[in-house]
C-alpha positions, 0 to 999 in steps of 0.5 A, a space after each residue: 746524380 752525384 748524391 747516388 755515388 758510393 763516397 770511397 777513397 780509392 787506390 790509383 793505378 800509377 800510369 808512369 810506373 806501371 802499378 797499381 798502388 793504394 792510397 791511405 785513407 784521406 780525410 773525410 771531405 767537409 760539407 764544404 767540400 762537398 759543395 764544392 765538389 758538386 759544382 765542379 762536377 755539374 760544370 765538368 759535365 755540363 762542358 763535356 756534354 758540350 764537347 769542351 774536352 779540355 775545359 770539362 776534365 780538368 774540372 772533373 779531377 778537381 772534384 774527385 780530388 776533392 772529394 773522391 767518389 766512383 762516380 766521379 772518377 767513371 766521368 772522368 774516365 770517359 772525358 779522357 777517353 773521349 780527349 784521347 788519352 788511352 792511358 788515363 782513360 784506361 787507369 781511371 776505369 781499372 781503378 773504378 771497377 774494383 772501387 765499385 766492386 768494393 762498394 757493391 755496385 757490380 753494374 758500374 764495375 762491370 761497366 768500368 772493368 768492360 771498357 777497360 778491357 776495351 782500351 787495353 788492347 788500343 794502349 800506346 806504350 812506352 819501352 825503356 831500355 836503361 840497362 847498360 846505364 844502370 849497371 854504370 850508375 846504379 844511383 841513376 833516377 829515371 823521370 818520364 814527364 818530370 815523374 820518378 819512375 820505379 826501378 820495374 818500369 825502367 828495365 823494359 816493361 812496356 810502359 802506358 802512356 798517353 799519346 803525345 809527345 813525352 820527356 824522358 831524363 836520366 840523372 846520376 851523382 857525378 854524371 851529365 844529365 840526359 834528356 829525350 823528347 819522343 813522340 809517342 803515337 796512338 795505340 796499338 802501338 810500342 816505342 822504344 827509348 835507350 838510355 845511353 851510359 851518363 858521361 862523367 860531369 868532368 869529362 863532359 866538361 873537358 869537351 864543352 869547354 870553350 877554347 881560350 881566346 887568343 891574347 888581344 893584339 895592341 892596337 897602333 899607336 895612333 899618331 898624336 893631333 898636331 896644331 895647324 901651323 897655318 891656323 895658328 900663324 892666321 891667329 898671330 896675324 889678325 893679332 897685329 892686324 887688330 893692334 895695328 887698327 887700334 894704333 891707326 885709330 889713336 893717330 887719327 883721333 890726334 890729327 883730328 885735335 891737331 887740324 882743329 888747332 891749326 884751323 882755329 889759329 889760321 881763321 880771321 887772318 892771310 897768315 898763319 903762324 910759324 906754330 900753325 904751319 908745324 902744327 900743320 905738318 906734324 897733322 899731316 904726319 899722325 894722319 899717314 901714319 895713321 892711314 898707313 897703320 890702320 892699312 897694315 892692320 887691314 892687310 894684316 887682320 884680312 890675311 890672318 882670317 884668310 889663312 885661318 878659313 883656308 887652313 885644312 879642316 876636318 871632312 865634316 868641317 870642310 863641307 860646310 865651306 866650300 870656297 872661301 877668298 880674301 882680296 886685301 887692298 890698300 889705298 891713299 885713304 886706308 885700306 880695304 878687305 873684301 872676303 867673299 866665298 860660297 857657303 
């Protein structure tokens, strides 16, 4: 039970530096704390009972985060043990042994020292070599996973990690920054990454430097649109055509009065006047002019919509006529304009 702990807060082995640091006295935990911590724990080992790895050790960590005890930590170090992760395992049971040392319980440490041992021999390590980088940029940082590392585990000790994969990234004050990701295999096992010299940030960005785009070629003047002369003359066309409709129409309304003058003066007698006879006869001239007019403005109008349908268009105008014809005609009682085509 987690009330039979011994309650110490303990030194951490550091796993990415290779040391074993102590740290400071932390704050007792509240009876908050406590309760808290007591869940987590129940939860943690209720999942890893289950063999919910991934769920149960991070709840485990959460306690002994909370509230640091051996007992704790132990669990701890069997999840990840059990989850894979040589390294943490190893770590964890160091550092509980000699906390359990501390507190008198030699049982628990000679468990935890025991399977320390055992992992020990099956640890997957990591080996830097960042010598020549060092030596070209003393003020060069070294982060394995995002975490600094000592200037010790940078220069070839055999560093314990988990298996994985990991990230090793190298920065320096005016320098590129580096970065490598490796795969790191399970124990026993070594891998070894060389930190190259870092290239000066100016030089590099000399390289990287994208070349300077040919200047732009001007475009051809495109030639300006020009009117359609044949549209247009179509226009001025069906404008005289129209003017022409509109006389004719003023003439026919003038031989209407005229006959009517005519008719009325002639009715009731054999003879018609001398002024009946000349109001006949100018009658009969409104009348073709009439007729020759509204013709011409037939002919004109028919001729002018014609030229303006048959005048070049645009494809997309073009395809919506496909043929289109006009046949004018005249005769002695006007005109006529047939247009037909397919739409």
């Amino acid at each position: 039970m987690r009330s039979l702990r011994a309650r110490h807060a303990g030194a951490w082995l550091a796993l990415l530096c290779g040391t074993s640091l102590t740290s400071p006295l932390l704050a007792q935990p509240t009876a908050a704390d406590k309760a808290l911590a007591e869940g987590l724990f129940q939860d943690g080992k209720k999942l890893m009972d289950e063999g919910k790895l991934q769920e149960a050790c991070p709840k485990l960590a959460e306690s002994q985060r909370v509230d640091p005890t051996v007992g704790t930590l132990l669990n701890l170090a069997v999840c990840h043990e059990k989850e894979g992760k040589t390294a943490s395992a190893w770590a964890e049971f160091t550092e509980a042994s000699s906390l359990a040392a501390s507190a008198g319980q030699q049982d628990r440490s000679q468990f935890a020292a025991k399977r320390a041992s055992e992992l020990e021999a099956m640890l997957t390590r990591l080996v830097l070599d960042a010598a020549q980088a060092t030596q070209a940029a003393p003020a060069m940082t070294i982060t394995l996973n995002g975490k600094e590392l000592s200037a010790t585990a940078a220069t070839g000790s055999g560093i314990p990690v988990d298996p994985g994969t990991a990230t090793v990234e190298a920065k320096a004050p005016g320098k590129q920054p580096w970065s490598q990701r490796v795969t790191l295999d399970p124990g026993p096992s070594t891998t070894r990454v060389t930190i190259p010299p870092l290239a000066d940030v100016a030089v590099q960005e000399a390289k990287a430097a994208p070349a300077a785009p040919p200047p732009a070629r001007p475009e051809a003047a495109k030639p300006e649109a020009t009117g359609n002369p044949m549209r247009a003359l179509g226009f001025v066309a069906g404008g005289v055509g129209i003017a022409g409709i509109g006389v004719g129409a003023v003439f026919g309304v003038l031989t209407i009065q005229k006959a009517g003058d005519v008719e009325e003066g002639c009715s009731g007698s054999f003879r018609c006047s001398h002024a009946d006879v000349e109001a006949n006869e100018s009658a009969r001239t409104t009348a073709m002019v009439s007729n020759i007019a509204v013709g011409a403005g037939l002919v004109c109008l028919g001729a002018g919509l014609a030229m303006v349908l048959m005048s070049p268009r645009s494809p997309e105008q073009a395809a919506t006529v496909e043929r289109v014809w006009v046949a004018p005609s005249v005769a002695s009682d006007g005109g006529r304009v047939v247009l037909g085509g397919h739409w």
